[in-house]
C-alpha positions in Angstrom: -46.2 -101.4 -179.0 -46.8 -103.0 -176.2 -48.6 -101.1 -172.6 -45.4 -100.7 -169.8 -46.6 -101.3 -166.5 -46.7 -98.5 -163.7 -45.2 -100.5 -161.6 -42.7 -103.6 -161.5 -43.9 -107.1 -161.4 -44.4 -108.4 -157.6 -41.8 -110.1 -155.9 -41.8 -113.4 -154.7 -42.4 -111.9 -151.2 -45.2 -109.7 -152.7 -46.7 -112.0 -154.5 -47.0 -113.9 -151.2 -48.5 -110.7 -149.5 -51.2 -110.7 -152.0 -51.8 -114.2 -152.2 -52.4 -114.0 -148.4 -54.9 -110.8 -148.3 -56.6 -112.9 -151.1 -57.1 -115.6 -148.3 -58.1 -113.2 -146.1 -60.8 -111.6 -148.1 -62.3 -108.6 -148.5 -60.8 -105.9 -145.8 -63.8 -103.5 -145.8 -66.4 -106.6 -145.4 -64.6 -107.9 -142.7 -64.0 -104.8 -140.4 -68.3 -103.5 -141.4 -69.2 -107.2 -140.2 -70.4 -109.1 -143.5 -68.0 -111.4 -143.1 -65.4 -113.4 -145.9 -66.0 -112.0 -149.0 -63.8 -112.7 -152.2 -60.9 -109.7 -152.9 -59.1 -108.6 -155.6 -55.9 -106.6 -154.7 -56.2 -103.0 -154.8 -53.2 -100.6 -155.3 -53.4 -97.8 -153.6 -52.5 -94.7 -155.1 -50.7 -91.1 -155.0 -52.3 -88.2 -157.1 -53.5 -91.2 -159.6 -50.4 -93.1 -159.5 -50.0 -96.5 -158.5 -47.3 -96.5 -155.2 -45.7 -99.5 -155.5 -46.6 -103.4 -154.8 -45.9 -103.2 -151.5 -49.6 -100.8 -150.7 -51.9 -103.1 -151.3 -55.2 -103.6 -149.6 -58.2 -106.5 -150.3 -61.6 -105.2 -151.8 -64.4 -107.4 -152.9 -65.8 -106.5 -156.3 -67.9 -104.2 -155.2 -65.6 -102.0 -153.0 -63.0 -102.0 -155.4 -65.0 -101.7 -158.9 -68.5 -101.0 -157.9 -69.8 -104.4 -159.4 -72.4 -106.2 -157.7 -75.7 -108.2 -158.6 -77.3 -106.0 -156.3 -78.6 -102.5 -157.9 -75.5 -99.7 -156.7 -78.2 -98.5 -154.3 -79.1 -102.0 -152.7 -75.2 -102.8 -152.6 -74.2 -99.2 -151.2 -76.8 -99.9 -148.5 -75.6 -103.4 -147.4 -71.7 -102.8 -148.4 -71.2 -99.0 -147.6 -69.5 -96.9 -150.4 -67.4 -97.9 -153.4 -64.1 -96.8 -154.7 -65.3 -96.8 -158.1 -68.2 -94.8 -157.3 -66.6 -91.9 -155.8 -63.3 -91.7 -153.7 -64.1 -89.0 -151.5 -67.5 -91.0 -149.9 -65.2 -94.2 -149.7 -62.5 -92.1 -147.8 -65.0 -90.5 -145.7 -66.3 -93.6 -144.5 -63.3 -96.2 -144.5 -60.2 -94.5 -144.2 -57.3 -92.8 -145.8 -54.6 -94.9 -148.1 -52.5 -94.6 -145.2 -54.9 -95.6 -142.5 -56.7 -98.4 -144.9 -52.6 -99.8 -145.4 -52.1 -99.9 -141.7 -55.4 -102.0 -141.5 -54.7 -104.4 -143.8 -51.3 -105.0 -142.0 -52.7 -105.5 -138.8 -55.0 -107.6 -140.1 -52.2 -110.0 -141.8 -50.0 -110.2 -138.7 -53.2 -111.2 -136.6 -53.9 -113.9 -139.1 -50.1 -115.3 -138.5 -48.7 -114.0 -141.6 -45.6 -112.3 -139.7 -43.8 -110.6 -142.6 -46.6 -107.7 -142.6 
């Protein structure tokens, strides 16, 4: 049997929304002044459960899943915490879900993508 999903597949609308953080890169990189790196959409969550397609947020790699060529140390010290290393040192330094969402957003309209 076949794994359901938690959540529905994107729509065409969010698909475009992640397409476009894609471009944008990696939130967290951005905002601590490294610059464009690659992201991978994050979901954000609610007690461990996905929210929906529509609270979605770019991470690179290494914010999102804690993968780096860098040792976790070297990487913490040049990116700042990771998600996959521990939630509440993440939090602590970038944000809550809601205030990391409201980022993102910003950060799409300023880039000209108007439906955010």
């Amino acid at each position: 049997m076949p794994l359901q999903r938690a959540i529905p597949r994107p729509t065409q609308a969010q698909q475009r929304r992640q397409d476009n953080i894609r471009e944008l890169g990696c939130l967290l990189c951005m905002s601590e002044g490294i610059g464009w790196v690659a992201a991978e959409i994050h979901h954000l969550t609610d007690c461990g459960r996905t929210i929906s397609q529509d609270h979605t947020i770019g991470l690179c790699q290494f914010h999102h899943r804690g993968v780096s060529h860098y040792s976790r140390e070297q990487a913490t010290r040049i990116y700042g915490p990771s998600l996959a290393h521990g939630a509440k040192p993440f939090r602590a330094r970038f944000g809550t879900n809601d205030e990391l969402l409201q980022q993102q957003n910003t950060a799409l309209r300023m880039a000209g993508y108007a439906d955010h």
